[in-house]
Legacy VTK file of the C-alpha trace (Angstrom):
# vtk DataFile Version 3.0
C-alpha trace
ASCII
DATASET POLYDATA
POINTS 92 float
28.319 35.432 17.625
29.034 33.335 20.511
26.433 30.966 22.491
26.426 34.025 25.612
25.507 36.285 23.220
22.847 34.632 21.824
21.452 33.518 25.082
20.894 37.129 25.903
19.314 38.250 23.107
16.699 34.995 23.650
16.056 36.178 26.740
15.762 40.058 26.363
13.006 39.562 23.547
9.961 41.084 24.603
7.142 39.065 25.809
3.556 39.534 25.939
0.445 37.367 27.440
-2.955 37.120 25.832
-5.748 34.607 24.720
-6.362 32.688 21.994
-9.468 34.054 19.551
-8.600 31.478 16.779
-6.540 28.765 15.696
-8.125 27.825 12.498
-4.955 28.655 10.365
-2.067 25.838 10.509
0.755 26.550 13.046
-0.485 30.133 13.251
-3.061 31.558 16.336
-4.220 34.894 16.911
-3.650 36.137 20.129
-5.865 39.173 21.796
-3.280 41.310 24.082
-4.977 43.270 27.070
-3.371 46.257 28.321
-4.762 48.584 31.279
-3.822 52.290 31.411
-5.304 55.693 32.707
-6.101 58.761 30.448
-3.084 61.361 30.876
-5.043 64.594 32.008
-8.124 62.840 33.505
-6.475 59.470 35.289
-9.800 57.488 33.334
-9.008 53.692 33.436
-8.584 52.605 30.104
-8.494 49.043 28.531
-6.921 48.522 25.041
-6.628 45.349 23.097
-4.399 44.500 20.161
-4.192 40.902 18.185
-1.209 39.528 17.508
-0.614 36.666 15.334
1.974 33.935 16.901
3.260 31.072 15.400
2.381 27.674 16.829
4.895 25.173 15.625
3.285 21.915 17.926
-0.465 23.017 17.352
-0.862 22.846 20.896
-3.049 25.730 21.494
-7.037 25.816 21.071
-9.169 28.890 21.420
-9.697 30.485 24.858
-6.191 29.363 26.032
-3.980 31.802 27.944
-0.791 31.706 26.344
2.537 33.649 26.906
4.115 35.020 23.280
7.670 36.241 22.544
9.057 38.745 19.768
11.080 36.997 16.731
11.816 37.344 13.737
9.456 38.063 10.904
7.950 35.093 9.894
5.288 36.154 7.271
3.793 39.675 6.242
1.597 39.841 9.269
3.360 37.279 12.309
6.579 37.970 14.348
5.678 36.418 17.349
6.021 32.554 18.971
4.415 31.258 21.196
6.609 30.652 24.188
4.103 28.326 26.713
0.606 27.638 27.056
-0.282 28.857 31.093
-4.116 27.874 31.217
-5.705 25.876 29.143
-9.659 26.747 28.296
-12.079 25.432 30.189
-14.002 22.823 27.818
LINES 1 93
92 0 1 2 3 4 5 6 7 8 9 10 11 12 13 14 15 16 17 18 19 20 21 22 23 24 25 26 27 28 29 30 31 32 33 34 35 36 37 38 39 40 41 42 43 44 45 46 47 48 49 50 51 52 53 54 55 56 57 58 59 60 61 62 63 64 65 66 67 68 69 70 71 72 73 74 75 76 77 78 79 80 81 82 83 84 85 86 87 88 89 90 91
């Protein structure tokens, strides 16, 4: 596989934004993922939430940071996510 290659499948992995609930575990954080959608037959707003654990190589992330995740390879039973950058830290 050349370097091109490679390059593209960095970038094409999917990315997702969400905030930090914990970070009690070492170099792992759980990360709760908003989405906003409408009911099919109705057009109801709806809000769904999913958590996501991401790995955290630096430990740079606390709780209540917004942080922006990207897909990866599995990295234990329940985490195959990284976390890419830390876009607002929590207010202390």
């Amino acid at each position: 596989m050349n370097d091109t290659q490679s390059q593209a499948d960095k970038s094409s992995a999917r990315t997702l934004e969400g905030r930090v609930t914990s970070n009690k575990a070492s170099k792992t954080v759980t990360v709760l993922v908003a989405r906003q959608g409408q009911q099919g037959l109705y057009g109801k707003p709806l809000r769904r939430s999913t958590k996501l654990h991401a790995h955290d190589e630096k430990g740079e992330c606390h709780e209540g940071d917004l942080v922006r995740i990207a897909e990866c390879r599995p990295l234990s039973k329940t985490k195959h996510f990284r976390v890419v950058e830390v876009l607002a830290r929590a207010a202390e």
